[in-house]
Backbone as a ProteinNet text record, in pm:
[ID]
protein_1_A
[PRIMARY]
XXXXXXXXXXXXXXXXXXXXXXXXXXXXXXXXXXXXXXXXXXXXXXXXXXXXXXXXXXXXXXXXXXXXXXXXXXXXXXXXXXXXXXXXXXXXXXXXXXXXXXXXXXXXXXXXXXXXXXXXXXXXXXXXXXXXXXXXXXXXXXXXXXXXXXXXXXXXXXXXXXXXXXXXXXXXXXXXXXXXXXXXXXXXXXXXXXXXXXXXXXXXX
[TERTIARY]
16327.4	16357.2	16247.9	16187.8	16081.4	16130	16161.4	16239.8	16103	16133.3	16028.8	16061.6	16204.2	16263.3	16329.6	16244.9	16290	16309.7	16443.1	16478.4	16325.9	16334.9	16253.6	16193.3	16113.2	16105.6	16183.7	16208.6	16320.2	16476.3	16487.7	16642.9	16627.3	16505.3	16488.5	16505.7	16414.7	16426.4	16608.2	16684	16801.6	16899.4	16877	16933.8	16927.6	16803.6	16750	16833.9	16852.3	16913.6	17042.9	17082.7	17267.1	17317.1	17213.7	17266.6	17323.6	17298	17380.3	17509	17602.9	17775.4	17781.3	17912.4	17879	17871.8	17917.6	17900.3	17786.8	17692.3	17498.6	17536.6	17513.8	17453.5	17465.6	17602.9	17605.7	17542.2	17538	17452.9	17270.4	17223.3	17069.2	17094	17184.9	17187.2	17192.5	17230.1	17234.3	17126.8	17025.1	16928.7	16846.5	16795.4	16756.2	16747.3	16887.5	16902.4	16824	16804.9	16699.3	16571	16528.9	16351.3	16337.9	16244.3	16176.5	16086.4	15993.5	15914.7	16006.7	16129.7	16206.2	16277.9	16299.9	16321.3	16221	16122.2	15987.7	15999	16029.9	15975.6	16138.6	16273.9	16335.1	16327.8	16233.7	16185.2	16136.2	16057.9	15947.7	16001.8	16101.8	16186	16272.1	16307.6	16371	16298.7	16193.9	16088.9	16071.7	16015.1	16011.7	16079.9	16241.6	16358.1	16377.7	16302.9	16337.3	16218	16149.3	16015.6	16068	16089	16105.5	16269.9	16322.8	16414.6	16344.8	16276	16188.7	16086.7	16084.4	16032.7	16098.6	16217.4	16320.3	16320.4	16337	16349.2	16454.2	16463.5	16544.3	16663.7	16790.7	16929.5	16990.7	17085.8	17108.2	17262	17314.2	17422.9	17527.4	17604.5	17720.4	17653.5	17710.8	17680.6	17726.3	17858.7	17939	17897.9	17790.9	17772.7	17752.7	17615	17602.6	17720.8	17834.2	17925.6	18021.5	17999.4	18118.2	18052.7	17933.9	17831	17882.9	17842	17891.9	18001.9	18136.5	18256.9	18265.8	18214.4	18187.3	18163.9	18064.4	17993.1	18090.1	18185.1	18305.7	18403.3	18430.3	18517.2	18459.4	18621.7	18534.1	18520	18422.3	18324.8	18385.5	18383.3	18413.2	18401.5	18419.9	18380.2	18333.9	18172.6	18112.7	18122.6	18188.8	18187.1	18056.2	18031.9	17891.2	17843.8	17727.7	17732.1	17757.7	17790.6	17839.8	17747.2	17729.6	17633	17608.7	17718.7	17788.5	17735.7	17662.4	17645.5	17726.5	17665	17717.9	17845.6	17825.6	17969.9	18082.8	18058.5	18136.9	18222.5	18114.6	18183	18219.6	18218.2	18284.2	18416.9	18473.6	18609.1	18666.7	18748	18729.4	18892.1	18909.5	19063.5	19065.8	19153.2	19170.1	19103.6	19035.8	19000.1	19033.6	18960.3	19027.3	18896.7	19003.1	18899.3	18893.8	18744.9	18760.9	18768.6	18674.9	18650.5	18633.1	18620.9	18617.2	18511.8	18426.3	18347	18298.7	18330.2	18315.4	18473.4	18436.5	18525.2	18532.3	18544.3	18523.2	18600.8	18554.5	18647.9	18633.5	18717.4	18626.4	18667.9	18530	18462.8	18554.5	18637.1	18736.1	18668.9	18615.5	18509.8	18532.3	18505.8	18503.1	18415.4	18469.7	18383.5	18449.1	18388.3	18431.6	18557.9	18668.8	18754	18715.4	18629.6	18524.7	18402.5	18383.3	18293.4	18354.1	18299.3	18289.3	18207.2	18262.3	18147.2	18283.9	18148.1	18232.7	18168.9	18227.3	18129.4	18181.7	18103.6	18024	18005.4	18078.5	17999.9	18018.2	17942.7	17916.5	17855	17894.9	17841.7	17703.3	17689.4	17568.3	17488.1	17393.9	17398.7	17467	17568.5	17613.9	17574	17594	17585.4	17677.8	17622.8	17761.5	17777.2	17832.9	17844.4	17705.3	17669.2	17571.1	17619.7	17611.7	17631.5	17554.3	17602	17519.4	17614.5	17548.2	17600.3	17659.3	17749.2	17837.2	17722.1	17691.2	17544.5	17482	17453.8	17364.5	17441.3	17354.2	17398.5	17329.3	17332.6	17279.3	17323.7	17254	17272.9	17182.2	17234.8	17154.6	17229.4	17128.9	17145.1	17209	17308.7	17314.1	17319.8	17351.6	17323.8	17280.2	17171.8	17150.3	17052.8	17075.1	16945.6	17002.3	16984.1	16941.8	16832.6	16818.2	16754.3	16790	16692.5	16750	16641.6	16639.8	16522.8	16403.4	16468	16323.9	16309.4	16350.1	16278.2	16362.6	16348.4	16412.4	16431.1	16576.2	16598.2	16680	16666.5	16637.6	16735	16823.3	16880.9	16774.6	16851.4	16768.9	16734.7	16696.3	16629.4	16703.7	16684.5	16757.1	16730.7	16848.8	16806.9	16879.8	16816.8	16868.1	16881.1	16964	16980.8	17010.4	17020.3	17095.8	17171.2	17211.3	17307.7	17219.9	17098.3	17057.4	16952.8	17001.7	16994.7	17061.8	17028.1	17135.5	17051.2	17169.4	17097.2	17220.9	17174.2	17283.7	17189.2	17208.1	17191.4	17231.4	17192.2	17190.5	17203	17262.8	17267	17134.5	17011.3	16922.4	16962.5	16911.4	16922.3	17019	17047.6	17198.3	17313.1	17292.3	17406.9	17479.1	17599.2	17660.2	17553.3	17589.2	17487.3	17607.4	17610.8	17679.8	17608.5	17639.6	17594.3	17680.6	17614.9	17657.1	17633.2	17782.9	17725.2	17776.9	17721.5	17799.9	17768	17860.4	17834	17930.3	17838.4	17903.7	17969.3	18145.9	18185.2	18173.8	18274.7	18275.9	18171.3	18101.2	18036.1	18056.8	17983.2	18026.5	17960.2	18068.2	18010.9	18015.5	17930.4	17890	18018.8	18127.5	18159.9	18281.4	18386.1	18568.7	18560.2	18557.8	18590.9	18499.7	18390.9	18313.3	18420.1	18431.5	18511.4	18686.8	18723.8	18811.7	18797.3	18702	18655.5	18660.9	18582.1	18575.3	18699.9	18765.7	18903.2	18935.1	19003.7	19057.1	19008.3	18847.8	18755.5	18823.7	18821.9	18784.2	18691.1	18560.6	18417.9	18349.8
12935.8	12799	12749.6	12654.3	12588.8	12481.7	12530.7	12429.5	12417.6	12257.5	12183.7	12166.5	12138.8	12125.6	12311.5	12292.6	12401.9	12444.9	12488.1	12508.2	12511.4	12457.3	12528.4	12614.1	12686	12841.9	12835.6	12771.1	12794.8	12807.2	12717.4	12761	12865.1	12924	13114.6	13179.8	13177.8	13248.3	13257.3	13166.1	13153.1	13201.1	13209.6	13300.7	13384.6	13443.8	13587.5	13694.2	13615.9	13656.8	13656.5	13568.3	13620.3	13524.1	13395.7	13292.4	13152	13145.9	13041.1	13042.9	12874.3	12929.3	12952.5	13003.1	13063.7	12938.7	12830.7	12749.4	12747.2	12691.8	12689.1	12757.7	12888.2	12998.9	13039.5	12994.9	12982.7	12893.6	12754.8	12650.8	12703.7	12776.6	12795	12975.2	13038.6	13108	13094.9	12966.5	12955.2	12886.1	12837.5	12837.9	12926.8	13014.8	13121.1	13204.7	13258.7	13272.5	13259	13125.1	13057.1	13076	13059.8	13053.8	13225.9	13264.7	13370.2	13360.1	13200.2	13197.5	13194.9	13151.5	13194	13331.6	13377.1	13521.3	13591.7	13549	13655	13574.1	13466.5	13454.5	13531.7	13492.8	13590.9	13703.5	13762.8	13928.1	13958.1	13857.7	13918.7	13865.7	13791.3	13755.9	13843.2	13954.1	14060.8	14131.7	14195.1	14266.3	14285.7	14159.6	14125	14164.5	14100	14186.4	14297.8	14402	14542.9	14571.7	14520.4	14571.8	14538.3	14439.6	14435.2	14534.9	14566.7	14669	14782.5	14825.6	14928.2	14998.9	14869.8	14817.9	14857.6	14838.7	14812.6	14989.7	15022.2	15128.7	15232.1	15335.5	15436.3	15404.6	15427.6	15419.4	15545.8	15586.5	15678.6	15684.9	15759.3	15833.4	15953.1	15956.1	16023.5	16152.2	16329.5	16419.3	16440.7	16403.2	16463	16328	16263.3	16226.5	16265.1	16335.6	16441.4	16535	16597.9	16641.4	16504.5	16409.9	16270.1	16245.5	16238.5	16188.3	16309	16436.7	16534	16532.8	16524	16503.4	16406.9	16311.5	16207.4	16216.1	16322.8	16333.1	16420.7	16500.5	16552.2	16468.6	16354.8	16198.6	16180.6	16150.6	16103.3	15986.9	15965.1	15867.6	15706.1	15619.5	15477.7	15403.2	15388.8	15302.4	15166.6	15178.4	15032.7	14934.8	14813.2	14743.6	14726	14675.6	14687.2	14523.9	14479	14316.5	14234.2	14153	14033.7	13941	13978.5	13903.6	13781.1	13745.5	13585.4	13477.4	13373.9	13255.8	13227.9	13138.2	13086.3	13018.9	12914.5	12870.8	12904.8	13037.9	13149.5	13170.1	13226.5	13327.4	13234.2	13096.6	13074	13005.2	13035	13019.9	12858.5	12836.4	12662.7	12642.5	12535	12504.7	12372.4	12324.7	12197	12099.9	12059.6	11960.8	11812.3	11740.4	11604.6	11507.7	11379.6	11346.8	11193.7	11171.9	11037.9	10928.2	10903.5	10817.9	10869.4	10777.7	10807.9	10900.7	11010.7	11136.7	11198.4	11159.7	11216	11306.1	11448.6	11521.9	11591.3	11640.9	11738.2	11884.6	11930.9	12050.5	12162.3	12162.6	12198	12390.2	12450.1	12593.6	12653.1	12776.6	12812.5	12934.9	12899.1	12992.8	12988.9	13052.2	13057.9	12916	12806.2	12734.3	12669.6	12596.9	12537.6	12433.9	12369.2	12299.2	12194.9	12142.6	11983.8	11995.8	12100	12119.9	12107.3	12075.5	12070.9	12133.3	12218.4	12294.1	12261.4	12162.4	12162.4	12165.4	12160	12109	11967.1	11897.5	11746.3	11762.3	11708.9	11661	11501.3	11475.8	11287.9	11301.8	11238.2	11203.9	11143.1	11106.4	11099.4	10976.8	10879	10790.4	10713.4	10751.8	10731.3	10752.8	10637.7	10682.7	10744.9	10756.9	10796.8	10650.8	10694.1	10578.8	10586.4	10479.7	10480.5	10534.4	10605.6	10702.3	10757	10762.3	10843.3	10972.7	11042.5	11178.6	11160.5	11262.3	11294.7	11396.5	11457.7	11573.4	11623.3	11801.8	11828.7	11801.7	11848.1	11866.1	11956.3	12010.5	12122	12085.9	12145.9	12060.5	12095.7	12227.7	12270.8	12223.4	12204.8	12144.6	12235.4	12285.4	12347.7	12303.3	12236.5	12155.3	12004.1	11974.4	11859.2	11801.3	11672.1	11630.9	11478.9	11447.7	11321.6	11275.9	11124.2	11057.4	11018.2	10987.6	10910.9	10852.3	10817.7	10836	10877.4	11014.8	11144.2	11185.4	11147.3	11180.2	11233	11293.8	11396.6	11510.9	11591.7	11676.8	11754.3	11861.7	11916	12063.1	12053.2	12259.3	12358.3	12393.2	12482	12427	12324.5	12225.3	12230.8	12237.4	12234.4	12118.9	12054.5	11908.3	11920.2	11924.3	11898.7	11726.4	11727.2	11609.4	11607.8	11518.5	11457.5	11359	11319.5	11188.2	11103	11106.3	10986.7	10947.6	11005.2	10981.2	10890.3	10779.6	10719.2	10664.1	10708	10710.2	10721.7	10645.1	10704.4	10761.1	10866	10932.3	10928	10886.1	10824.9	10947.3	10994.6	11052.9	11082.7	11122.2	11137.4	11235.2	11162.4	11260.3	11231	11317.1	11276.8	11383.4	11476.1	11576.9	11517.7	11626	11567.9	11664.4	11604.9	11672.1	11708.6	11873.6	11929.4	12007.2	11998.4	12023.3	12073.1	12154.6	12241.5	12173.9	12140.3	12082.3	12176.7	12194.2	12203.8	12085	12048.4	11913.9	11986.1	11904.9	11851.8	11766.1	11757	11640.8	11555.7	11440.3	11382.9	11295.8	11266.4	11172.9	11007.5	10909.7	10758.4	10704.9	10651.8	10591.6	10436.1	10366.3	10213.9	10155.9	10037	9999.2	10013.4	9918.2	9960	10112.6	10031.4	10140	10277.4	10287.4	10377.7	10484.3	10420	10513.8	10543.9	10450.2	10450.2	10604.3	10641.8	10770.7	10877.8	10840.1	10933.7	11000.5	10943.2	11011.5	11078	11000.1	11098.8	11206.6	11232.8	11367.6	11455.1	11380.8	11454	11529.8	11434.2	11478.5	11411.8
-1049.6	-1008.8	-913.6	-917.9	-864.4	-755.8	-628.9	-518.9	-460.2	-407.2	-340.8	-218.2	-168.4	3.6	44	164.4	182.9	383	387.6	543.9	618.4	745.9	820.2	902.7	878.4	1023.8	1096.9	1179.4	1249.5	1227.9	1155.1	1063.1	967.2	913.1	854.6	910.9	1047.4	1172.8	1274.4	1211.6	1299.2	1201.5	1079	941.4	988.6	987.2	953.8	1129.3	1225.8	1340.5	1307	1215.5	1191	1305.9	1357.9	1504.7	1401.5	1304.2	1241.2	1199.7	1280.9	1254.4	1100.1	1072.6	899.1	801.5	793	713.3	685.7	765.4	785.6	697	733	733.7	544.7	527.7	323.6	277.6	357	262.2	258.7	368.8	340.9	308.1	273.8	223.4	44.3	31.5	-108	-145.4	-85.5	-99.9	-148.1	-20.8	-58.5	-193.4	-196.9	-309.6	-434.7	-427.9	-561.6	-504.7	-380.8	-397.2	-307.9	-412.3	-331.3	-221.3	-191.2	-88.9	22.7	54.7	163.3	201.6	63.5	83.6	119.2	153.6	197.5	335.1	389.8	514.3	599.7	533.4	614.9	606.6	511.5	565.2	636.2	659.4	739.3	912.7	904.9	1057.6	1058.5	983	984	1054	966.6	1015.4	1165	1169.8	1333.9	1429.6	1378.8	1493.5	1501.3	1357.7	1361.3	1506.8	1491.2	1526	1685.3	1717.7	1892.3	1939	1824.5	1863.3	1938.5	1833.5	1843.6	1943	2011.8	2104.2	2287.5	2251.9	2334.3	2419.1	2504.3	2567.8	2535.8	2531.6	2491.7	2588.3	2515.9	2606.1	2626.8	2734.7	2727.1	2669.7	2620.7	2530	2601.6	2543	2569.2	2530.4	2644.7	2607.5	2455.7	2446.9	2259.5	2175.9	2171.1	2067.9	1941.4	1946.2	1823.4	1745.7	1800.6	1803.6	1731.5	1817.8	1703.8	1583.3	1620.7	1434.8	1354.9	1410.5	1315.6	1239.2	1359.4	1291.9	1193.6	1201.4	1107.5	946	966.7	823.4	709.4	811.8	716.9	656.9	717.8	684.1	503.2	419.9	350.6	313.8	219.7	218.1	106	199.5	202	48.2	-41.9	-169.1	-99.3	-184.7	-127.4	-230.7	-266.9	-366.2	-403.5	-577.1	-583.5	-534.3	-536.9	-502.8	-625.1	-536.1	-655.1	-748.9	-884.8	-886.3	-994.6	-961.2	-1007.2	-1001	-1060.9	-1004.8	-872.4	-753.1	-662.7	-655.3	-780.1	-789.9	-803	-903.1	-902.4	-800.2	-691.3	-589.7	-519.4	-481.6	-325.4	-360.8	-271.6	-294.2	-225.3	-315.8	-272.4	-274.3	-195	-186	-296.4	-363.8	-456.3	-444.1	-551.7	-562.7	-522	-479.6	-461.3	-519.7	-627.1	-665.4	-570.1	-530.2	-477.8	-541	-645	-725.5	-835.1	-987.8	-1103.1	-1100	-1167.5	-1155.3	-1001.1	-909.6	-806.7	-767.5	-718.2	-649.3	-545.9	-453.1	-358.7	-319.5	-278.7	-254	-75.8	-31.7	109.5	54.2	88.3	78.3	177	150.5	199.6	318.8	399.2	446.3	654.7	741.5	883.9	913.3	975.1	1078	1167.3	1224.5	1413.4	1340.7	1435.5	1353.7	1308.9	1401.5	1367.1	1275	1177	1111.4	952	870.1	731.9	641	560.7	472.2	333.1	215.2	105	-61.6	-150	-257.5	-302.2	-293.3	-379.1	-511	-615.1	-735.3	-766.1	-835.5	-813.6	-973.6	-1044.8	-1206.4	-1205.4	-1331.5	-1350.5	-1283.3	-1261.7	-1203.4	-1108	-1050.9	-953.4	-778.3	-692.1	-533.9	-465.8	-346.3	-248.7	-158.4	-101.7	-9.5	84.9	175.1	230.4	385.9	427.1	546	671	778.9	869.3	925.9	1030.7	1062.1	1206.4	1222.6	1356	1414.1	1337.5	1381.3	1289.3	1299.8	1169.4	1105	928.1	788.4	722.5	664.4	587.9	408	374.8	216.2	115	8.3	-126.9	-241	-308.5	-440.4	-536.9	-594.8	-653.1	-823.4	-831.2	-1002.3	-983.3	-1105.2	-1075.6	-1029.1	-966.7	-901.5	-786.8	-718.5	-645.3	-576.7	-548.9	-482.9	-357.2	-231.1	-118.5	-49.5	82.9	125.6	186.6	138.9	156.6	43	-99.2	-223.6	-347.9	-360.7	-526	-476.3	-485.7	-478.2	-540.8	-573.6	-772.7	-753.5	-821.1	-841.2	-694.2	-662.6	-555.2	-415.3	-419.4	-333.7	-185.5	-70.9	104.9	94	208.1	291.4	419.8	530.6	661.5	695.3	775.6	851.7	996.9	1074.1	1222.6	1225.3	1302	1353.6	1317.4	1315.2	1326.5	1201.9	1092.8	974	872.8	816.4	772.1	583.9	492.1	378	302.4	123	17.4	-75.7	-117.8	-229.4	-373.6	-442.9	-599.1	-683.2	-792.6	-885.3	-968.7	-962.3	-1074.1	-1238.9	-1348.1	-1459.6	-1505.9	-1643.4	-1720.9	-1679.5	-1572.9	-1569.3	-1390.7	-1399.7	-1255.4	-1139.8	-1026.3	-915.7	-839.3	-810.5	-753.6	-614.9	-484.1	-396.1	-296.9	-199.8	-123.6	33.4	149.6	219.9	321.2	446.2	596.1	695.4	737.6	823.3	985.3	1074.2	1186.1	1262.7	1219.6	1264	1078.3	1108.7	991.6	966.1	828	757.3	823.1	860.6	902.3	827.6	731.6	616.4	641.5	578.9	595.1	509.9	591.9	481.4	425.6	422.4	436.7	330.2	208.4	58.7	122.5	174.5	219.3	281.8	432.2	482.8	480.3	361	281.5	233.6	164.5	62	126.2	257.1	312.6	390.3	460	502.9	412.6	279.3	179.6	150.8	105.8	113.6	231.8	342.6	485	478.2	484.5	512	603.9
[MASK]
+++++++++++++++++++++++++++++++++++++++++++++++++++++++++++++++++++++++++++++++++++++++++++++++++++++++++++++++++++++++++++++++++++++++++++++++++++++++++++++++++++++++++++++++++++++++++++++++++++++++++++++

């Protein structure tokens, strides 16, 4: 898959630490996923943290440690499921659908986040907008089928999009298929516009 938007160092770097709340942390994880040039830069911010571990000064330990590891190794041994290796859509687990409008639906991702946070899936038909909107805070946002427009460009299967509060844009449907997307938000969507935030309550996005 050939993605053109992609998180930035610092949100790899805040992956790759395991410091993003978990919603983030699935939407640029599902990113990933699709492009290997990000899977090489959170390696190498792996790397890194191994390396200043390593770094870190020797601690000292309990005399019966060795003696507990030992006991340990007689325990037996744990079944590791194998990984899952499902399309995305597959695996995340979603609570019911709600549809807002004629081909648009949503579903909020049944997953750990803050109570004022939103992590959901979006699908919107073919040529169709959203409402025209701004943010309560971040947004995080992969493409997972599909395509749209806004006004930072085309963004295609695979594709990241961050945002702020102080972003304000609608996104158009590109192509003949539906555009299904992966969001985590902060705080609800403020959409322009009665029917707008009409939609939006009902979503609760």
């Amino acid at each position: 898959m050939n993605t053109r938007h992609h998180p930035s160092p610092d949100i790899l770097a805040a992956y790759a630490a395991g410091a993003l709340a978990p919603g983030f942390g699935l939407v640029v994880g599902a990113h990933i996923e699709s492009c290997s040039a990000c899977r090489v830069q959170v390696g190498a911010f792996e790397a890194a943290s191994g390396a200043a571990l390593e770094a870190l000064p020797d601690a000292d330990i309990s005399g019966d440690a060795l003696t507990r590891v030992m006991a340990r190794l007689d325990e037996p041994a744990q079944h590791i499921a194998p990984p899952d290796t499902r399309p995305l859509l597959q695996r995340l687990s979603l609570k019911p659908r709600r549809w807002v409008a004629p081909g648009v639906w949503v579903a909020a991702v049944d997953t750990p986040h803050a109570p004022e946070d939103r992590v959901y899936l979006l699908s919107i038909a073919p040529g169709m907008p959203t409402a025209r909107h701004e943010h309560s805070g971040a947004e995080f946002c992969t493409v997972l089928q599909g395509a749209y427009r806004d006004e930072l460009g085309v963004f295609s299967a695979g594709d990241f999009a961050a945002a702020d509060g102080d972003f304000n844009h609608q996104p158009v449907v590109e192509g003949d298929e539906a555009c299904v997307c992966l969001f985590a938000t902060e705080g609800r969507l403020k959409a322009h516009g009665v029917i707008g935030r009409l939609a939006f309550a009902f979503a609760n996005v």
